[in-house]
N, C-alpha and C positions, 0 to 999 in steps of 0.2 A: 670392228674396233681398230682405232690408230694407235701407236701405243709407241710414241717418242722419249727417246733419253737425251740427258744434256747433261755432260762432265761426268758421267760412269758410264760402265759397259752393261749392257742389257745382258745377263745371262738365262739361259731355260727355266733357271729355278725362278726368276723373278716374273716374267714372260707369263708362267704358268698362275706366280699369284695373282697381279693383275687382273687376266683373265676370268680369275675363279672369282674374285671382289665386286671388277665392274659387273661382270656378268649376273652377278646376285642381284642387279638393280631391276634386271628382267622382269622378276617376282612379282614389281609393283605395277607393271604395265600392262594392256588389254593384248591380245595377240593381236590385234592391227593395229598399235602402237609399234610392238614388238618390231615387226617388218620393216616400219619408218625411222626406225631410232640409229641414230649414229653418236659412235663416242670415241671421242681422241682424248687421249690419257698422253700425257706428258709427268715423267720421274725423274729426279737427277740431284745435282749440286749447283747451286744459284752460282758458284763461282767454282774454280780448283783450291783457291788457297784457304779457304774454310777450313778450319778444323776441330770445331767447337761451337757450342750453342746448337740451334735450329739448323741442322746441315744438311738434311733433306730436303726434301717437296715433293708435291705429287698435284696434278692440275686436272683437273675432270670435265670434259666440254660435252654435254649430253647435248644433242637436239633430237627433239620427235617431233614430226611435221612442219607447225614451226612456233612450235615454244622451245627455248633456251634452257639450259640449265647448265651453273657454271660453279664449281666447289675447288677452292685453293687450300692446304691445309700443309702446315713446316710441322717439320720436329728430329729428333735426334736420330729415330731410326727411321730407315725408306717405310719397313711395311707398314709401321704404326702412321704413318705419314700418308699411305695410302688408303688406310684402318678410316681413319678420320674425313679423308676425302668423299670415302663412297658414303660414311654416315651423312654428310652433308647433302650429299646431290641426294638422297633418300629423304631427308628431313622436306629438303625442297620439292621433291614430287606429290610426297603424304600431302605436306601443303597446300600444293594446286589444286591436287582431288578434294580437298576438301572443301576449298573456295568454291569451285565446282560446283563439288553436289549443294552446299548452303545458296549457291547459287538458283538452285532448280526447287529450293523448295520453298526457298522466300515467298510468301505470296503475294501474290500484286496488289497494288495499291487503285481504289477506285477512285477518282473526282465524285463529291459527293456534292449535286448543286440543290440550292436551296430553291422552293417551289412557289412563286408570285403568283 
């Protein structure tokens, strides 16, 4: 995991949430997913002079192999702003898996020709 800041200081305590969050995405991948997955996390202040409304963010860039997964989420506090990020890039995986497997079970469609 990459894990950039922009207009605050990254402290241990934060470092360690992060960790704990993204890392919970683990759960939903194959262990040979697991090995190919890379995530850069980016947290901060869109600006210095904010000091009110949506003043966080927290940015999530998953890729495994080579599918994408990309979760943006603002809000007032960092963690809850990260809270909301990892839900997303979760929402987005459950989702592939399931395109997926509806994929594999669809059944084929035959030409059915008529007999002269």
């Amino acid at each position: 995991m990459i894990l950039h800041t922009k207009n605050i200081g990254l402290t241990p305590s934060i470092r360690t949430f992060v960790e704990k969050k993204v890392g919970s995405v683990s759960k939903f991948l194959k262990p040979a997913e697991n090995s190919l997955a890379e995530a850069r996390v980016e947290i901060g202040k869109p600006s210095r002079h904010h000091k009110s409304g949506f003043v966080f963010y927290a940015e999530i860039n998953l890729k495994i192999g080579s599918r994408f997964f990309r979760a943006v989420a603002e809000h007032l506090d960092l963690h809850t702003a990260i809270d909301f990020a990892r839900d997303e890039i979760e929402r987005q995986i459950k989702e592939q898996k399931e395109k997926s497997r509806e994929a594999r079970r669809k059944p084929k469609s035959y030409k059915v020709e008529s007999g002269k």
